[in-house]
C-alpha positions as CSV (number, residue, x, y, z in Angstrom):
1,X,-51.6,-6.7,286.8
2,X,-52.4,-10.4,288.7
3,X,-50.3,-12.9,287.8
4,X,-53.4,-15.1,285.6
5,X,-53.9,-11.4,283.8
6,X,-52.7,-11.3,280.4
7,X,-50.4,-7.8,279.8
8,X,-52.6,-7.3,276.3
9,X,-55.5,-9.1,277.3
10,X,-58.8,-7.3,276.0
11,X,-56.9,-6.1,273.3
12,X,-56.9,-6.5,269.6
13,X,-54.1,-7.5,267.2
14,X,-54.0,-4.1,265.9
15,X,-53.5,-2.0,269.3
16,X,-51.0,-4.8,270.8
17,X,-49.3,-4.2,267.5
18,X,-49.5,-0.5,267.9
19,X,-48.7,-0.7,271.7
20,X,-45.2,-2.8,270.5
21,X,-44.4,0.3,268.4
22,X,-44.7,2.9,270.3
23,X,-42.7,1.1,273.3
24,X,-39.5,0.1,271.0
25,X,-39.4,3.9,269.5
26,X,-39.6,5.1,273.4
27,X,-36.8,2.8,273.7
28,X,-35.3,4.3,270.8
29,X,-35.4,7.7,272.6
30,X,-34.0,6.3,275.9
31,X,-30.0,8.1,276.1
32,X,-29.9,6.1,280.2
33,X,-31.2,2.8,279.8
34,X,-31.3,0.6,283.2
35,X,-29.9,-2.8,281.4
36,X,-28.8,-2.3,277.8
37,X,-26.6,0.3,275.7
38,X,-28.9,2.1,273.3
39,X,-28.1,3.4,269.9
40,X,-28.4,7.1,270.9
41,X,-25.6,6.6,274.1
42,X,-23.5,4.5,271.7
43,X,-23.8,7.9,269.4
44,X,-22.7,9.5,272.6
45,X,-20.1,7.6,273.3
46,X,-18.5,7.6,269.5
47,X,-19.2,11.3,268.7
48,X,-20.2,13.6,271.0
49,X,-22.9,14.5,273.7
50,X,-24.2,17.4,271.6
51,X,-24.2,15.0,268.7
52,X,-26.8,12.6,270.6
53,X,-28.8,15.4,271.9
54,X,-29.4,16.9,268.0
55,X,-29.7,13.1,267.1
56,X,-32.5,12.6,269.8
57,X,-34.3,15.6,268.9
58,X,-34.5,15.0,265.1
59,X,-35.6,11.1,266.3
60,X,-38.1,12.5,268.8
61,X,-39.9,14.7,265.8
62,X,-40.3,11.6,263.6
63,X,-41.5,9.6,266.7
64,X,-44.1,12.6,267.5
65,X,-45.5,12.1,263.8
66,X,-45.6,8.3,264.1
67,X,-47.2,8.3,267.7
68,X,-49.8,10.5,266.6
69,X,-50.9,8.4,263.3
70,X,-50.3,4.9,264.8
71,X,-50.1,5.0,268.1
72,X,-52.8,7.3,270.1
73,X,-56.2,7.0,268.9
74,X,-59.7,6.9,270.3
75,X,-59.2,2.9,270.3
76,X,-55.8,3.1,272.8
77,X,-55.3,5.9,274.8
78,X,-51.7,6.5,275.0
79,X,-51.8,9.8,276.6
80,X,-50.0,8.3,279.7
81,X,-46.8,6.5,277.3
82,X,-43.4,7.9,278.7
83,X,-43.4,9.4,275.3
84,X,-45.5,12.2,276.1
85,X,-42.8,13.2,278.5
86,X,-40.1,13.1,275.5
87,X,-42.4,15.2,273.2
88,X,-42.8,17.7,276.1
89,X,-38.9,18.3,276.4
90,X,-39.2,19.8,272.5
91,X,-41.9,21.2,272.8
92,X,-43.9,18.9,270.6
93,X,-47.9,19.4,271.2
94,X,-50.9,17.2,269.7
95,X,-51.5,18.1,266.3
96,X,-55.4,17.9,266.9
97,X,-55.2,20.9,269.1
């Protein structure tokens, strides 16, 4: 991305707002962030390990059904969203397969 490009230019208000989404609930998931303290390692970090992996699993399933009703439609191809990767590690597949 140049530095005159917009990052949602060509986009409408509905697939910026969609984009936002799914990139705070892939935040959400993140248990090693680079700059912040997320509420899955502070779970970590107050419980146990185990605790945030059962945590992230049960938060990843609700994320799956969200990302798949809001997030990746014909309109805004997220198929390349770190996400993807997340839902892969539980074995969570496209529902329209």
């Amino acid at each position: 991305m140049n530095e005159e490009q917009k990052k949602f230019e060509g986009h409408t208000d509905g697939q910026i707002a969609r984009e936002i989404l799914m990139n705070s609930l892939n935040e959400a998931l993140n248990t090693n962030h680079h700059s912040v303290k997320t509420e899955l390692e502070q779970v970590g970090e107050d419980y146990t390990d185990a605790k945030m992996k059962r945590v992230r699993k049960m938060l990843a399933k609700m994320v799956h059904e969200i990302f798949f009703k809001y997030g990746h439609k014909k309109d805004l191809d997220m198929s390349g969203s770190e996400l993807v990767d997340v839902f892969g590690e539980y074995g969570l597949e496209d529902p329209n397969f």
